[in-house]
Every structure is written in C-alpha cells, then in structure tokens.
N, C-alpha and C positions, 0 to 999 in steps of 0.2 A: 869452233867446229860445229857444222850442223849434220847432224843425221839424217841422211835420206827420209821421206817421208812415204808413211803405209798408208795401204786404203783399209780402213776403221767400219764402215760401214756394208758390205759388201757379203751376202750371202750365198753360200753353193744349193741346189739344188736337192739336194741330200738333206741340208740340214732346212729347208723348207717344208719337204715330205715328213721329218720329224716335226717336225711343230705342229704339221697336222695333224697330227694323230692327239696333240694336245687338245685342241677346239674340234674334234670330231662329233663333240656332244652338243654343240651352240645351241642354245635355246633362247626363244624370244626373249627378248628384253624387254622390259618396263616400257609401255609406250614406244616400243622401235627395235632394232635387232640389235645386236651385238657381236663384236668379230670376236671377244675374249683376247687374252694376251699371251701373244707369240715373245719371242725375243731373237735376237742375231748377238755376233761379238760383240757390239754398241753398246747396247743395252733392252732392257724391257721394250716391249710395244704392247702398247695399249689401245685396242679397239684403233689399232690402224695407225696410234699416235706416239710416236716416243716422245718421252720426257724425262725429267730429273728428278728424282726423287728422297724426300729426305725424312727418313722418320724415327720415329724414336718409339721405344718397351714403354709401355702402360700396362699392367695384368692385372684383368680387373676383381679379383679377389686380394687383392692388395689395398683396397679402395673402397669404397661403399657407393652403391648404384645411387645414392644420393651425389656422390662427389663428380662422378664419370663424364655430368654435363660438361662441367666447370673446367676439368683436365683435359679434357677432348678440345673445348673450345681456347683455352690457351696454350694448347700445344697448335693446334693451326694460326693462332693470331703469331706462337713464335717462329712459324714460317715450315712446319711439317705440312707435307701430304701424305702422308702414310702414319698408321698407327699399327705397332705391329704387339700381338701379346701371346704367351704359352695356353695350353687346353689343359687344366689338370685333372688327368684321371682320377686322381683319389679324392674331387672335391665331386667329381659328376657319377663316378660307380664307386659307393664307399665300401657297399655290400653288393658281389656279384650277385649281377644281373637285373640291379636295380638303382633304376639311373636321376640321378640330379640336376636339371637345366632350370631352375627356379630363383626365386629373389636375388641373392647375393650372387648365384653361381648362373646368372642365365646369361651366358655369353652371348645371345644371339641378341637378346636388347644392349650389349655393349654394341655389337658389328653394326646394328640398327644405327646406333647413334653415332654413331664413325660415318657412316653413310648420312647420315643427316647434315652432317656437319659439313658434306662436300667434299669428303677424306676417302682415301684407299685403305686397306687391312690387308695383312699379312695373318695369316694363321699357323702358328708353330705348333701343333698338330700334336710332335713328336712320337710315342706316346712320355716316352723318354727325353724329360725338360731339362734336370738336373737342377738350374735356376734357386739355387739353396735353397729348396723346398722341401719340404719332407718325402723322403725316400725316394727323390729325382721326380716327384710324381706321381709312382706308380703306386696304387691300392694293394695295403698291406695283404688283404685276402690271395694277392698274385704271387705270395713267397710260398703259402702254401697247397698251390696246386703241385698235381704228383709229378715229379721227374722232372719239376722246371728250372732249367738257367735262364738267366734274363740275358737280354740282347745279344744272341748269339743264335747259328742254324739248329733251334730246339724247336721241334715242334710242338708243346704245349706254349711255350712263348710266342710263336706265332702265329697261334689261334685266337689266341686272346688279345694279340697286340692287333692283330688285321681287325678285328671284331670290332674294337674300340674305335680304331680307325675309320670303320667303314660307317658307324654310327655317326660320328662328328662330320663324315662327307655327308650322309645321307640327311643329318640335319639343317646342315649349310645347303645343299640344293630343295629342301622342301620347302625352305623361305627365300629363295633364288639369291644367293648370297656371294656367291663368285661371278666374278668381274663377268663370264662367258653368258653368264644369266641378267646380265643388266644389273649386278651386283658392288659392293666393292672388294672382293677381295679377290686380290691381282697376284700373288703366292703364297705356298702351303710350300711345310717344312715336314717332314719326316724325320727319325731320329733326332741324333744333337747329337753332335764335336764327338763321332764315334774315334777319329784319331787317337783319340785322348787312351783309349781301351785297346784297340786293333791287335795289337801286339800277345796283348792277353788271351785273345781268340783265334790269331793264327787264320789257318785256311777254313774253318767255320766263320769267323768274321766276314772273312771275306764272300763267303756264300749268303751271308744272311744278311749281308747291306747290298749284295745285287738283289737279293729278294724284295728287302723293307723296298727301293726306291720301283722295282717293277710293279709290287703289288700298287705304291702309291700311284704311278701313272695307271693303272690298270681301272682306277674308281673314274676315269675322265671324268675332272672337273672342267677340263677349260682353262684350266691357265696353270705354270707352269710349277714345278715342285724343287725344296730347293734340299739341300745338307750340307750342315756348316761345318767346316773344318773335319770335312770329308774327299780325302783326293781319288778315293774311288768311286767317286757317286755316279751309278750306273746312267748308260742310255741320255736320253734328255736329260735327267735329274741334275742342276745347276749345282757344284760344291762353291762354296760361298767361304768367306775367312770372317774369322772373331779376333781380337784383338784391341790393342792399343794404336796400333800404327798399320794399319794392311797397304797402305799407300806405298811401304818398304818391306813389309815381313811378307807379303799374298804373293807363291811366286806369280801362277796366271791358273785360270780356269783349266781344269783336266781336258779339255775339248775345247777348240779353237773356233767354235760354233758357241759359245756361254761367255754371257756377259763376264763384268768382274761387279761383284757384289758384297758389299760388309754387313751381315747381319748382325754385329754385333760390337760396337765403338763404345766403350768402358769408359761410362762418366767420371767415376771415380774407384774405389774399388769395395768392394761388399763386405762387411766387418762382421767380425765372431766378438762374443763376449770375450774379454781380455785384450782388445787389439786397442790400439793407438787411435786418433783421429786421423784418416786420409784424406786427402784430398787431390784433386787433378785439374790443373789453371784452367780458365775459358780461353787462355793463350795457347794450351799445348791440345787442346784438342780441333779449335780451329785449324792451327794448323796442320791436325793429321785429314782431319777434310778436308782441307782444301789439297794436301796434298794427295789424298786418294783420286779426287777428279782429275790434277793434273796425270794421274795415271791409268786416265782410262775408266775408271768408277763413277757408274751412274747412280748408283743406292747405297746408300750410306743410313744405318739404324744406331739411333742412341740407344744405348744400354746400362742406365734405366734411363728415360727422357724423365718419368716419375716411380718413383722406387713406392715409395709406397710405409704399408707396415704388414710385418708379420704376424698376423690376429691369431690368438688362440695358437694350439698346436703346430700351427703350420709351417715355422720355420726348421730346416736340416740342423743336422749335429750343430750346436755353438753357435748357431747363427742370432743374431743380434734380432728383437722384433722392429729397430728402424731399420728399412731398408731400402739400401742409394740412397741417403739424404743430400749426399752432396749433387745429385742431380741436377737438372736446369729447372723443374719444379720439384722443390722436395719435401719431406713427408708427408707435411700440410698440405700439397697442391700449391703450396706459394712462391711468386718467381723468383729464386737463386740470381740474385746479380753479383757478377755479371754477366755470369754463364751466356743465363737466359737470352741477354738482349745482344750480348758478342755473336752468338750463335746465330741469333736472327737477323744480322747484319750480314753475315757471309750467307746466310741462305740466297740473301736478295741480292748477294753480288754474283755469286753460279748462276743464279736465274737470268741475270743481264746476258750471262753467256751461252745460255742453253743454245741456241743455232750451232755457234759454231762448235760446241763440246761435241751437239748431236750427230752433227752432218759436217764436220772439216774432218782436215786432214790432220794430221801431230806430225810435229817435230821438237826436235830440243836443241836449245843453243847456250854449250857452255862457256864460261869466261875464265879468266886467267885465275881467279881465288877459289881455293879448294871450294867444294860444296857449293858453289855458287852454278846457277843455271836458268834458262829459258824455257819453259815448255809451249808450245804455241799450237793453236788449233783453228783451222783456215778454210774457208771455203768462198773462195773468191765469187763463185757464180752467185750466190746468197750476200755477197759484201760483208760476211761471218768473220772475226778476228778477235779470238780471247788469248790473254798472256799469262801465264804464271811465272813471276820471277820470284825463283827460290835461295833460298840460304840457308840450306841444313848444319850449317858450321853452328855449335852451340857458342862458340868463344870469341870468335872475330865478327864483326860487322862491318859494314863497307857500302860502296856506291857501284852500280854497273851500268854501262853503256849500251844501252838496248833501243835497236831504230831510232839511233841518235840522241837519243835523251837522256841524261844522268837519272838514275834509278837507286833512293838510300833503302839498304837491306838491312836490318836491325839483325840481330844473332838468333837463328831457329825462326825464319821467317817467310813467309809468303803473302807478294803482294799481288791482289788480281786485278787485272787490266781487262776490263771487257770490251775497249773495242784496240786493244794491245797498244793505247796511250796514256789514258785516265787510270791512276789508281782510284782505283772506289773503296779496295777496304785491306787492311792488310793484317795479318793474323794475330801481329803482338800489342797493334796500336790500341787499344783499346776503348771506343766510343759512348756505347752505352753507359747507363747510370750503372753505380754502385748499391747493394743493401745490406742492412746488418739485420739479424732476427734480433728480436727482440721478445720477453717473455714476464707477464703483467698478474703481478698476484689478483686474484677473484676473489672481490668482499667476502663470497657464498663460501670460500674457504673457511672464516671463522665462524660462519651463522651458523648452530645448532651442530659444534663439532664436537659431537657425542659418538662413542664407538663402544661397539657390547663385542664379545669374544664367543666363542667358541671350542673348544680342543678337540682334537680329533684323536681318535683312540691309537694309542701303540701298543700295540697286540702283541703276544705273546704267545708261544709255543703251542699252548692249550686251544688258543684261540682262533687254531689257523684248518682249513679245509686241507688242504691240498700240501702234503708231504712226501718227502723223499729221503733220502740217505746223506744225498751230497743239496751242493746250491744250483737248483735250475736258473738255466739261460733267462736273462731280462725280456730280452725282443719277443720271444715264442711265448712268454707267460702274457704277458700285456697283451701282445698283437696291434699293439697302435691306439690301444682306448685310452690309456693313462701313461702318463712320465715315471709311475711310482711303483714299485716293488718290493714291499715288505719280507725280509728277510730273519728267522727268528730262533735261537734256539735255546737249551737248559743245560746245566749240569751242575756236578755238587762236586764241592770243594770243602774240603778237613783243615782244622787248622792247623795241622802241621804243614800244608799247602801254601800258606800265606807265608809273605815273606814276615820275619820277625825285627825285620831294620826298620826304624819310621821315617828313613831317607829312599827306599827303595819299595818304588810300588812295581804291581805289572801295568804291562802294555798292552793295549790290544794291536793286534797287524791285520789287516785286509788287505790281501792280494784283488782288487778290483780292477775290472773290463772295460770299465767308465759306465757313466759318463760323471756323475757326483753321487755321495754318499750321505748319511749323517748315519752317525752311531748313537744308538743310548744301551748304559749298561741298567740293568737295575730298577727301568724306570727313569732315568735322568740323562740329559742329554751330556753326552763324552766328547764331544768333537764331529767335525765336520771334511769334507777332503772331497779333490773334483781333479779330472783331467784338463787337457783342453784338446782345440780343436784339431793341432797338430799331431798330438799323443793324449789317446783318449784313455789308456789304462791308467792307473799311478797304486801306487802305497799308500795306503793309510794307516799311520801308528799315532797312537795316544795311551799316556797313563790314566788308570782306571782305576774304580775301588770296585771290590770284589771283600764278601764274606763268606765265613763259615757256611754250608748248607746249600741252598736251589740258586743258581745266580742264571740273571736271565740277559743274552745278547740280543737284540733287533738291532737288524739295520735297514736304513728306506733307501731302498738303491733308483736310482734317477737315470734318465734320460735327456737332455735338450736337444729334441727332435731325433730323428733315426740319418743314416747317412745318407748324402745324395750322390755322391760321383763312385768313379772308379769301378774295376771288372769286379766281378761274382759281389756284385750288392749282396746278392739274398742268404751269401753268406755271411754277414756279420755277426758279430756276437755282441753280447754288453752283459754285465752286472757281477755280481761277488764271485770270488773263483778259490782262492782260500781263506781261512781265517785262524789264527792262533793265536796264541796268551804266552808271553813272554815273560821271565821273572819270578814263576813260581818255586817255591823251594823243591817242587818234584822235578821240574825242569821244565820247557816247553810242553805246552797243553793243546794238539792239534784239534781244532774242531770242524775240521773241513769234512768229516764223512762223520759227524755228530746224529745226522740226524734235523733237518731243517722244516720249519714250518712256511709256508710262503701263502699273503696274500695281496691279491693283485689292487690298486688302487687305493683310494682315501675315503673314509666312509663318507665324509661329507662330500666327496665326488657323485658317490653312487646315490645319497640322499637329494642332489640337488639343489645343495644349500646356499649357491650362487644364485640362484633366480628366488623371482617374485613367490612362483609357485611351491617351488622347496625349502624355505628361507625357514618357513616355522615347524620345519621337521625336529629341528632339534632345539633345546633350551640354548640361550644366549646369557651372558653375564655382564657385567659392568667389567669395559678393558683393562686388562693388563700391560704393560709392555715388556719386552724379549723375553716374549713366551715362543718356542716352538712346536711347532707341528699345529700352528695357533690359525683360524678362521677367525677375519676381524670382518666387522659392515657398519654401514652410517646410513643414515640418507642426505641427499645437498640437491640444493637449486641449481639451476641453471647456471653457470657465469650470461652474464647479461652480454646484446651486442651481437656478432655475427661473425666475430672473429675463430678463428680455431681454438680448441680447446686440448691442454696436457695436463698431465699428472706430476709432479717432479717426487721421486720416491727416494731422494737419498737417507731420509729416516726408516728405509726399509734395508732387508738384508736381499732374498730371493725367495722367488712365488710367481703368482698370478693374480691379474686384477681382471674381475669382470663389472660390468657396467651394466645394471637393467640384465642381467642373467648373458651379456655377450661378454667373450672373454676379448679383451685388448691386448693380450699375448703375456709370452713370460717375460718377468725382471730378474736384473739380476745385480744390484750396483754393489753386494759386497767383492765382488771377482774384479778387478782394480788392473789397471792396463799397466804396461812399463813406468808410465808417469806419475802412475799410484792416483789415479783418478777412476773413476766406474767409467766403462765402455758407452754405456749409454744408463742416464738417471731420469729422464726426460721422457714421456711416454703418452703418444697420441691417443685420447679421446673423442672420435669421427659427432658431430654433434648429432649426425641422425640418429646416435644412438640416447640420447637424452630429451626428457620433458621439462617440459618450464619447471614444475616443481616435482619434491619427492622421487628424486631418482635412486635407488639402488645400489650402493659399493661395496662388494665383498672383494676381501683380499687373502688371498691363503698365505701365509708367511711359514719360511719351512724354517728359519733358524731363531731370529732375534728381530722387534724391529718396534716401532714408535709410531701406531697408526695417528694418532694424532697429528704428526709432522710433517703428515702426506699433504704437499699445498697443489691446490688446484688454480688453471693457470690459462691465461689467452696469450695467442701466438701472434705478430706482427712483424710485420717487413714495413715501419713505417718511419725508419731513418733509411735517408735516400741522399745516393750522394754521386758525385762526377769527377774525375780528374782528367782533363781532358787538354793538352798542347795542342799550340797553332799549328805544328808541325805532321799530325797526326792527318790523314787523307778524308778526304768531307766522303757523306754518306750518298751512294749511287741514289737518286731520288725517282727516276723515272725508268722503266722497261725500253729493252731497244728496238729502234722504228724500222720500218721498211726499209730506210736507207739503212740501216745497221751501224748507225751513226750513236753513240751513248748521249745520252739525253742530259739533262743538267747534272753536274756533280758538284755539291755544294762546298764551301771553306767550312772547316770542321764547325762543329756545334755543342756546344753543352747542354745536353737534354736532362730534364727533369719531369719527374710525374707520379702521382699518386695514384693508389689502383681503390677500386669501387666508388666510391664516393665519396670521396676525401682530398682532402685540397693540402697547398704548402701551408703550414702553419708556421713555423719558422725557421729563421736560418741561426743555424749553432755555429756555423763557419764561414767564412767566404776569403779567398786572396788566391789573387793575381800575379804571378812571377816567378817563385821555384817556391812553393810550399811540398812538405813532403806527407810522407806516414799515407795510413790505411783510413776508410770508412771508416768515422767515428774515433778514431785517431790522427787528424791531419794540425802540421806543425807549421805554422808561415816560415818564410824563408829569408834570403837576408835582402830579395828585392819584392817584397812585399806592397801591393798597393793601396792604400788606404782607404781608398773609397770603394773598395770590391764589394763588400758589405752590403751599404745601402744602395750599389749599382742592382746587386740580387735581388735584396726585397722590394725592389721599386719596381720589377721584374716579374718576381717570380710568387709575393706573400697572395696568399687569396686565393690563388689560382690551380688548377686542377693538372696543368702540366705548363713548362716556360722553356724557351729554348733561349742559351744567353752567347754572346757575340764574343770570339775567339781571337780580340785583336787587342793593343796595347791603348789605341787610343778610346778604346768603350769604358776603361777602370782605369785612366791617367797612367798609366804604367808607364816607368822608362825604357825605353827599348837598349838603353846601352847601358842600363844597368850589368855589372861584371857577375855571372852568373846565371842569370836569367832564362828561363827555359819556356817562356810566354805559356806555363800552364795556369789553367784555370782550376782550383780545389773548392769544392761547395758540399758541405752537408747541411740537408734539410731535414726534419723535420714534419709529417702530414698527420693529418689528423680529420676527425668530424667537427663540422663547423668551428670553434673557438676554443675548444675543451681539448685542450692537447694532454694526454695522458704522461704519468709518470712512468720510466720504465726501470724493471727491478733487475733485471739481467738480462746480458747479450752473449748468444749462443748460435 
C-alpha cells in the first residue's frame, strides 16, 4: 500500500510574518550580512539555506578549556555540525549579583571555538538545565530569595530568571554570536522538559511557560528558541522531544509551522553511585536516527556526544563524578568504538540524502511482514530519491521487494538508500573499527610513595557555635559550601542505665533525611549508613558502647550533591530528624529535642589544606591507614607521555581528591552496585591540571581507606579491532552529483587505524570465515583460514591506518566451507614507534 504523498516543504504566509519577527533584529555580519535563521515544517533554515543537522552535548565545565580543542575537533571529524551545551547559573552567578564568565567557566571562548571549528551551537540557556547537576543549575542563593517558588507564575522567580537570561543574550550579542550576527549559534532553549513538572503547577504552569517563551522571543536574537518536551511551547517557541526513540514516541510539533526536532538522543544512560554498568549499542541508536529522519527529523543531538566528569561539587544527589562515559567520546575525550565511527557512517549516508530529505516529497510503502516498511522522499524536478527500508520487528528478519530488488532487513533495522537503489549503510551492520580501553599502571605510582595524614577534628557539643533544641535542616545550614554537617550532642547516663547482660548492648537509631551519615560515639567511630538515589532517607542503627557519666553523640551528616529535577526543588529537605538509644535498662532514651550543637563544614575544608597555599596550615604526620575523618597528601610526578591520566581508588572507601588544590570530584567505591562491584573506582585526572614534577594530592577519606593503594594510571584506546562480513553494505564514498546519481559505493572494507601518532604494532588476532566473540575476545571458528594472519600484517604492521579486502580469495578461504559467514575478525594492537606497552586492565 502506498500513502498519498504531502507537500513537506510549503509555508503559509502567517507563519512567514512570525519568523520575522524572529530576524527583526539582523545585524551585520562579519565581512557580509546575514539573514539569521528562520524555519518552516521541514526544517531549520539557515541564512537562506536548509540543511541537516547533527549534533551532539559537550558542556564545557565538564571538560577543561585545555581539552575543548580536541572534543570540538573530533566531534566534527565524527561527522557533527552542531555542538550544543547547557549555561549553568550556579558556575556564572555563585554569589548574587556577581558574575563568572572567566577560565573554566568562560563559555563564550567555548562558542569561539565551536565557530572556529566551522561548527553551529545551540545554547540551552534554560535557566533550568536539570542535566544532573547540582540543583538543576540554579545558584543556591535563588532558595533564599523572599516568597520564591521556582519555575512557576512567581514573580520573584521571574525576576531573577529573566535577568539571568537577559545577561547571557546580552553577552552572546556583544561578541555577535548568534547566527543573525554572522555568528554560530543557530538556537536557544529556554526552560527544560517542563512536562516533567506541569502537573504540579496546574494553571500557574501554564502561565509561566507562555511567559518564559514570550519573554525569550521578546530579547530578539535572530534565530529561533526552542523547549523540549514542552507541548505548550508558546507563539514561535519550537517544543522539541528528548528521548530514546523520538522517531516513534514525538507525536508532531504543537504547530504545523515547527520543524520536528530531538534535542536530546540518550547515548547511554547517566549513572548514580550504586547503579550497574549501562550501556546503549552503536546498533540501537543508529537506528533511532536513522529512524527519526525517515520521519521527518532534521536535527537530531547526542546526549552526551562527550559526557565528561563531574569536578568537585558539581554533580546532583548520587550522581556518579564520570559522566556519559559510554558516550561516542567518553570521559577522556577518546573515541568509544564503535559508537564513534558507526555514528559517522550514517551521518555521511543522511548527507547523500539531504536534497531529497530537504526538498521531496514522503511516502511510505508497506510490505506483507508485520513492521516491515518503505519510506521514500522524492523530488523528481531535482532527480532527488532517498529510501529508508525499515524493520522494526525486534524477532523476525527477512528480504523485501522494493523497485524490484530484493532488499535483506536484519531484525530492528534500517537500511538507507540514497539514491533508493544502493544501500550505503544499514543500522545493524556494523563497519567501523572496534576498541577496548585499556588502563596502564605509572612508574611515578611507586616513586617517592610516601603519604603524611592529618585528622580533622570531631567536635563536640562544647565545641559547636550554633545551637538549638532539635537538629536543623542540612540544605539551609550549608547553603551549598560544604557536603558536611556536624551534628553533636551530651548526656549522662547512671549505671543502673546500662544494660547489666554482656550479650546486650545499646543501639544507636538515626531517623535520617539523607543523603549518608557516619556516627562516632565517644570519640570512635560507630558505623556508617547512606540512602540512595531512589530513597534518599533510611535508618541507621548500630550497637554502641556507652558509660557511666558524659557520653558524647556526633554525627557528620552528608550530602552528594543537592537535587536536580522535579516540582518545588527549593523545597527539599536533608540531614538528621530523630535520634534515640535503645536497650537501656530505663528504656528508650529519646534525644531528638536533647539539645544539639551543629557545625557547618570540615576544618580542613575551611583551612584550605587541599591546596599549595593551605597545605601547611596544619601539622601532618607519618600515614596511617583506615583512619577516619582522615586528610591524607603525597606529592608524584607526572605519568610520562600524552596519554590521559586516572586515579584507580579501590584502596579507598569515600571522599574527595584534589589535585594541585583542584577538586576531581567525589568517590565513592565502598557503595557497591547489585553486582557487588563499586559504581565507578576509576577517576579522571584532566593533565592540564598537572606539572612535570612535584604535583599535589590531598585526599579527604571520611571512613577507612589505604592511601598508599591509590595507583596512578594512563588511559588508551590502543587495541583496535574489526569484525567486518562480505555481506555487510560497503561505505557511500562520495557526495551526490548534479545528476543525483550516488557516486561509488564501495564492497565493504575492513578498516583499521591508530589515532595521534601511533602506528599498528601488531596483530594478536587475525581469521577469515566465522570467528566469533568481542574485542579482545575473538575465537576462530570452524572455517578458519590460515594464512589471515600474515595476509594482516603484510597489510596492515607499520602502518598508521590499513584497509583489508573482504573476499575469500585475498586469505585462501573456502567459500563452501559448511558454516562460513565470509567474516573478517582482526585485533591489533598500536603503539609509538616499536615499544608496544603492556596493558594491566581493560575497562
């Protein structure tokens, strides 16, 4: 059956006069004018031009302005033009009214170098990112302004949020930074996925997201504003879908004048300490692109394209400091195969199609097997003709007959035809090279591994400023400076109080808020207890020893990070809420309205005993190990080399490490995921934050832990590998011509290649015929051909990239060997010149 076919490109007069109103403001452009960018149903237009667009999340406080070159430039080598990132208020207004656009935080030499690069930007403005970050974004000083709810018709909220807003436009046109100014940034996003909340808001919501998107058109930039996973997004304002699959979950644009846009295609998924390892194939996400274009989607953003890390404070409740590792660049900036290069193959096969995506017409033609289908997009007067043959069936695979040609559809599949004959690339085949990380102990680990201590004081009752009756709220005592809140109080106990059994001690109970605890009675540490991300309160009970006379309770109530999503943030709560003593021979002993002492912080926080400058504030000793509440520091060289550098802390419990006085965020490897492994043990040190020699390492450890064991580490992607069948569709090589005829499409290829300056050093694997297993696990099979081997390194040793011949007769293979599946499996091996390194673990 074929569906009537729509006109796709076709705008009314009405939604022309809106647009204008967007480029009302055009201002010269650089060396020329500029039209800024309009859009219709189609898609974006830009200075007059539509095109396709594909980009992926970088946020550049994730990252260090030293790394930003390097991400920026291998996110466009893997086939993005757009670079899209959030503005986070609490890193630019920490303290109202006093603003930060400087070193780390100066977004506008990120946009600079986006533009350098020959790139588009998107700016998610918001002020409300969510982006599990601490407190969605917004600067803790915003909770207490008088009378305010956040993201709703309040107006101290919207003084403050316009303000903020109007700052970051006013910053981006003083350096003419929007597309309208000869710039690159082609949309701005206001709020974030208010759907998520709306409910909670009612008919104030609804007032105060036709407000957020008028005021946002109201700054005329010049090009267009968008809000995701917003079906009321006013006037022009484009609502946009966030997702796993928008290609089937997005029903259509609120307005029949707005593109269909995904600002946000879920690399993998974003992990809390305690979670599992996730991950999300280079097979299923291809295929949700390629299936969004076939439905009409011009823009399409990876989210995260490079996740990055959580430094210091920055990460929301529980959130993990790697984050999106499994991204197409991840944590290090280095390329995820085979995400990366699967990714970059469909980019360049949409690209063959862009005429006829931009300017045909659609239809669809389905076939006799459930889930099987044609989408086609046609413009004869252009000679324009792209195919999508889909197979959303996950179970069944099959062939279909499309303008005469048998067509084989793998299960959950889509292959594109750009000129609707040639496959060029199909979503499960997968061509690119494979990689495994790989993680390389540092001589500089053992040189001069001396560690001195420090304790930090647990204060007591007498010791404490600030008192009350009962236990104050965590979030309003802190305010955001510290994770930590000393909780403290006394009382006197008879011996006839004490139990007289020597099997029967008391208990202590904490009724706690979250987020984690540690108790000491006495002086000594009692036990330890934490929520998680799901249920952030819990219980904590422990037997305790208690005497005759003054017994003293502290407890250090914690934080990991403040919350990011959901309605009334500003009202959250956290920290101690009751506490009692169980088992005494008087009965229960309540001490919740005792009488509490509370201070904020860790002295060595406030002395500054993490940096160069505060290090000899206080006396240091020769290390202990599982000391709590324990400051440990070294100093260590460099790891030599150019590779990335980590920390691997599974000799630690939970803390923080800083480096040269910068923090690399918190740890946390005793919190153990379902599989009883730590959520992440592994923990990026950015190199610009290191000197050749005599760098810096303080590490706060709150429970137990073994600084000595802490091994310092280089990071590599330098086992590189291919599995690649004859059967698989060769790679589109060339862009399409005037005739709109597809240019060579080559018999598949086995590619290989080392990245900087590193060649194949050798082959650990090579065969010909059905070898099976993963990267660094491949098994020959039972038509194995024997000379595969030295066919590769005849090929491929020496060499800085080798493409190897996908046929039976280049590696003697039998073609009628029973079984045989003419795949090619090759792991290599790269290295600097002849010195192939050993590697200690693969992660």
């Amino acid at each position: 059956m074929v569906v009537s076919p729509e006109t796709i490109a076709r705008s009314s007069i009405r939604t022309l006069f809106l647009l204008t109103l967007l480029v009302s403001d055009v201002a010269g452009r650089r060396g020329g004018t500029s039209q800024g960018v309009t859009y219709d149903r189609r898609s974006l237009i830009i200075n007059g031009r539509r095109e396709l667009l594909f980009s992926g999340s970088v946020h550049y406080p994730r990252s260090t302005p030293e790394m930003w070159p390097e991400i920026i430039a291998s996110a466009k080598h893997g086939g993005l033009n757009v670079i899209q990132t959030y503005v986070f208020w609490n890193l630019h207004e920490p303290v109202q009214g006093q603003y930060n656009f400087q070193g780390k935080y100066d977004v506008v030499r990120f946009i600079k170098l986006i533009e350098k690069k020959g790139m588009y930007a998107t700016l998610r403005i918001g002020p409300y990112i969510e982006a599990e970050w601490n407190y969605g974004g917004f600067p803790y000083w915003l909770k207490e302004v008088q009378n305010i709810s956040f993201r709703t018709d309040n107006p101290p909220f919207k003084y403050h949020m316009k303000r903020f807003v109007e700052k970051v436009v006013s910053l981006m046109k003083d350096e003419k930074l929007f597309a309208s100014q000869g710039g690159p940034i082609i949309l701005s996003q206001v709020e974030n996925e208010y759907n998520n909340v709306a409910h909670a808001y009612k008919d104030a919501g609804l007032r105060y997201v036709r407000w957020a998107g008028n005021m946002a058109v109201e700054l005329k930039t010049g090009v267009p504003w968008v809000m995701c996973k917003e079906k009321s997004a006013p006037g022009p304002v484009i609502n946009a879908c966030n997702g796993r699959n928008c290609g089937d979950t997005f029903e259509v644009p609120n307005n029949s004048t707005k593109p269909f846009l995904w600002t946000e295609n879920w690399t993998a998924q974003y992990r809390v300490f305690g979670d599992p390892p996730s991950q999300r194939s280079a097979e299923d996400l291809a295929y949700s692109v390629a299936r969004f274009f076939s439905k009409n989607g011009t823009l399409v953003n990876y989210y995260m394209y490079h996740g990055g890390t959580n430094f210091g404070r920055s990460g929301s409740s529980f959130a993990m400091t790697r984050y999106y590792d499994e991204a197409p660049l991840d944590e290090f900036g280095l390329h995820k195969e085979p995400k990366y290069g699967h990714l970059s193959d469909l980019h360049h096969a949409l690209r063959l199609c862009s005429k006829a995506l931009l300017w045909g017409v659609s239809s669809v033609q389905t076939f006799d097997i459930d889930g099987f289908e044609a989408t086609v997009y046609e413009n004869p007067g252009m000679k324009a003709c792209a195919a999508f043959l889909s197979n959303s069936n996950r179970k069944i695979e099959g062939t279909v007959n499309f303008k005469g040609t048998d067509y084989y559809l793998p299960r959950r599949s889509i292959s594109i035809l750009p000129d609707c004959k040639t496959v060029a690339f199909n979503t499960q085949k997968v061509i690119s090279q494979h990689n495994a990380r790989t993680f390389h102990v540092a001589k500089e680990t053992s040189m001069n591994n001396q560690w001195q201590m420090h304790k930090d004081h647990i204060p007591r009752f007498r010791d404490t400023r600030v008192r009350s009756r009962s236990t104050l709220e965590l979030f309003n005592m802190t305010k955001d400076t510290s994770d930590y809140l000393w909780y403290t109080t006394s009382f006197r106990l008879e011996d006839d109080d004490l139990p007289r059994r020597h099997d029967i001690r008391p208990v202590l109970l904490v009724s706690n808020l979250g987020h984690a605890m540690h108790a000491f009675v006495n002086g000594r540490h009692a036990g330890s207890g934490h929520g998680t991300n799901i249920e952030k309160s819990f219980v904590f009970h422990q037997p305790i020893a208690l005497g005759a006379g003054i017994n003293h309770v502290t407890i250090l109530c914690m934080t990991i990070g403040l919350p990011n999503s959901g309605s009334y943030l500003e009202h959250r709560i956290a920290g101690v809420h009751t506490v009692v003593i169980q088992g005494l021979n008087t009965g229960t002993l309540d001490l919740s309205q005792n009488g509490w002492g509370h201070q904020v912080g860790l002295v060595g926080e406030k002395l500054g005993i993490f940096n160069e400058k505060g290090v000899n504030n206080v006396n240091w000793t020769q290390a202990q190990n599982d000391m709590p509440i324990t400051w440990y520091k070294r100093y260590f060289d460099a790891p030599s080399g150019n590779d990335p550098v980590a920390l691997d802390l599974t000799s630690m419990s939970k803390g923080m490490v800083w480096i040269n006085g910068e923090s690399i965020g918190r740890y946390w490897v005793s919190y153990l995921n379902p599989l009883q492994k730590p959520s992440q043990s592994v923990y990026h040190v950015p190199r610009s934050l290191l000197k050749p020699k005599d760098n810096l390492m303080v590490v706060f450890e709150e429970h137990r832990g073994k600084p000595e064991g802490i091994v310092m580490m280089t990071v590599k992607r330098d086992n590189i590998c291919t599995f690649v069948s004859e059967l698989f569709p060769g790679q589109a090589s060339s862009s399409l011509r005037e005739s709109s005829k597809l240019g060579t499409v080559e018999h598949p290829e086995a590619r290989l290649k080392c990245t900087g300056k590193k060649v194949i050093h050798s082959i650990a694997f090579a065969s010909f015929g059905n070898p099976e297993g993963l990267c660094g696990n491949y098994s020959r099979g039972s038509c194995h051909a024997p000379q595969t081997k030295a066919v590769v390194e005849k090929a491929c040793l020496g060499k800085k990239s080798c493409a190897l011949s996908m046929s039976y007769e280049a590696y003697g293979a039998d073609i009628n060997c029973v079984g045989t599946t003419g795949t090619l499996a090759v792991h290599a091996k790269c290295a600097l010149g002849s010195a192939l390194q050993v590697t200690s673990a693969i992660g």
